[in-house]
C-alpha atoms as a printed R data frame, in Angstrom:
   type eleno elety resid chain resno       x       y       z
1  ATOM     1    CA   UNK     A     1 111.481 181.768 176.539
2  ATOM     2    CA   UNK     A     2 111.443 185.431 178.140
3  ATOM     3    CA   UNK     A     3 109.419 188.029 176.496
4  ATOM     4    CA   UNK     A     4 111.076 191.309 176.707
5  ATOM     5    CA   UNK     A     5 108.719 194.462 175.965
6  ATOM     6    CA   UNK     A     6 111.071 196.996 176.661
7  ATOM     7    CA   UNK     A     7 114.666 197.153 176.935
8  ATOM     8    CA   UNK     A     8 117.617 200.563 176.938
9  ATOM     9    CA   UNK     A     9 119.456 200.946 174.370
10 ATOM    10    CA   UNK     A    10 122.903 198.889 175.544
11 ATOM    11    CA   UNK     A    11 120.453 195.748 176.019
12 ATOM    12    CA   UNK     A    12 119.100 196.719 171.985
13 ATOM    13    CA   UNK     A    13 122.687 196.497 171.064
14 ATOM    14    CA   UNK     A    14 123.319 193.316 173.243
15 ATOM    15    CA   UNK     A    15 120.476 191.722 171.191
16 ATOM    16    CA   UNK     A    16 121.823 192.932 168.421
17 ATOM    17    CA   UNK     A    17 125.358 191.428 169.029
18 ATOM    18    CA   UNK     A    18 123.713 187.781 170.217
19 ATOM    19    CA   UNK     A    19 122.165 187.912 166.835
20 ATOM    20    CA   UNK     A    20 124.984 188.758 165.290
21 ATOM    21    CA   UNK     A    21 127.048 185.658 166.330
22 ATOM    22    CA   UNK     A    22 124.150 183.120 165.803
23 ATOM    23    CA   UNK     A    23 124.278 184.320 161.924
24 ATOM    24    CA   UNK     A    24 128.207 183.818 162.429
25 ATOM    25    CA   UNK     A    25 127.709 180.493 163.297
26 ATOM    26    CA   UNK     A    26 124.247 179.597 160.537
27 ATOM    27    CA   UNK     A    27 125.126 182.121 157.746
28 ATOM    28    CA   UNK     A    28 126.075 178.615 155.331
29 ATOM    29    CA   UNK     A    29 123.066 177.229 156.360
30 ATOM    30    CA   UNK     A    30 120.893 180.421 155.495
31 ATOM    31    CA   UNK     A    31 122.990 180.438 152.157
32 ATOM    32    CA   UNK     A    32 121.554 176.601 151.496
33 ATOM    33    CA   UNK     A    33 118.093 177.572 151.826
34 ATOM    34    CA   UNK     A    34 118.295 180.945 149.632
35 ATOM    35    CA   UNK     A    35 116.526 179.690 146.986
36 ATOM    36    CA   UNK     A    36 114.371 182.969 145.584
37 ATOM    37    CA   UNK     A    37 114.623 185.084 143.658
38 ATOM    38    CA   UNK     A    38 117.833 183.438 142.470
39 ATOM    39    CA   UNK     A    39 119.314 180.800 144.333
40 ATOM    40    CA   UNK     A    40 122.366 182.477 144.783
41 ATOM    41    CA   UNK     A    41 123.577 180.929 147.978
42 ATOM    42    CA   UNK     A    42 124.650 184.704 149.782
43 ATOM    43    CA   UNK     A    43 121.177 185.461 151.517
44 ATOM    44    CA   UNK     A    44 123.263 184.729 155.451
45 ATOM    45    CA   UNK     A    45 126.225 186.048 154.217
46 ATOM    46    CA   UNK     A    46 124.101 189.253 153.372
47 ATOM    47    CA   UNK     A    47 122.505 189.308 156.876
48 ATOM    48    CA   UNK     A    48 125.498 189.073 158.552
49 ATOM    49    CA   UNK     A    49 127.822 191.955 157.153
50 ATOM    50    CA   UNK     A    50 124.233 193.905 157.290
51 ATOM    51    CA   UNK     A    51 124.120 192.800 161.182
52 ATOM    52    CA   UNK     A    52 127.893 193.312 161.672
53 ATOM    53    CA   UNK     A    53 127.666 197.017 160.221
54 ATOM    54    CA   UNK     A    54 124.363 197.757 162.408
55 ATOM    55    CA   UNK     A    55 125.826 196.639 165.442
56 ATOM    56    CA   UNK     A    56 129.179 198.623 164.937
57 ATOM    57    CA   UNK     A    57 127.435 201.828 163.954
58 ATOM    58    CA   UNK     A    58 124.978 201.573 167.352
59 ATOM    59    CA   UNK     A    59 128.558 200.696 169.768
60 ATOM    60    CA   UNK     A    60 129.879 203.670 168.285
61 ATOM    61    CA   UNK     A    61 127.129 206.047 169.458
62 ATOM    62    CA   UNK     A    62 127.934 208.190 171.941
63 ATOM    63    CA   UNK     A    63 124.100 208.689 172.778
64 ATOM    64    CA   UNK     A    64 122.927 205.306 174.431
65 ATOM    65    CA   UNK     A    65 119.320 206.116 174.234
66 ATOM    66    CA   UNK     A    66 117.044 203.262 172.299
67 ATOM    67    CA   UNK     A    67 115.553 205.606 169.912
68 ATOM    68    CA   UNK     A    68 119.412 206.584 169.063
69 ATOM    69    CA   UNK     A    69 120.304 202.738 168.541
70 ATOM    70    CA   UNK     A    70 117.560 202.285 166.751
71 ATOM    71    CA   UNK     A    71 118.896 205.205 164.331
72 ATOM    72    CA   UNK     A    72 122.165 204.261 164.368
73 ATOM    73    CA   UNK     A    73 121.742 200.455 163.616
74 ATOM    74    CA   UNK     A    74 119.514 201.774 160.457
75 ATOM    75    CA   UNK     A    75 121.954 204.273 159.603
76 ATOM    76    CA   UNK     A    76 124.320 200.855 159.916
77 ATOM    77    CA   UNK     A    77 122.914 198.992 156.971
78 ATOM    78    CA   UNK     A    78 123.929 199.032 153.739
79 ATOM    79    CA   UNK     A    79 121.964 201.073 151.238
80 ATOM    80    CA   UNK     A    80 121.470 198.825 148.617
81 ATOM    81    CA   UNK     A    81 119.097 196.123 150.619
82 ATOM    82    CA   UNK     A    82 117.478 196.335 153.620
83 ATOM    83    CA   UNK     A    83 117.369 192.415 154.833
84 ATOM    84    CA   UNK     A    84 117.007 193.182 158.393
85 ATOM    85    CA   UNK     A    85 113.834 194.913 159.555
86 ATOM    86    CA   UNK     A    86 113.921 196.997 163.009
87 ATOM    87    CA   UNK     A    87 110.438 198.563 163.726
């Protein structure tokens, strides 16, 4: 596996998008495992309209900076619950 230390902000939004088809193709089996608090069965489902948001907020950026990606794909998560964690 390739460790990546730094990347621009198109590759941060490539990384973004990759991520956002694996949890395309795994958000049932996320769901099966969601077991706490309340086994509720919509944890993937969760991370991947929160994923699908961030990554449409950061293409729509007209500033292509990392820092600005970084804004923009936490500007592109719902309010309410903050699954995803970009530090």
């Amino acid at each position: 596996m390739r460790i990546i230390d730094a990347c621009s902000g198109q590759e941060l939004v490539r990384i973004f998008g990759s991520a956002t088809l694996w949890l395309e193709r795994n958000a049932d089996q996320i769901n099966s495992l969601n077991v706490f608090p309340v086994p509720d069965g919509d944890t993937g489902m969760n991370m991947l309209l929160t994923m699908r948001s961030a990554v449409e907020e950061a293409s729509r950026s007209t500033d292509k900076s990392a820092s600005a990606n970084v804004e923009a794909i936490h500007s592109g998560q719902p309010h309410y619950n903050y699954i995803i964690s970009v530090e």
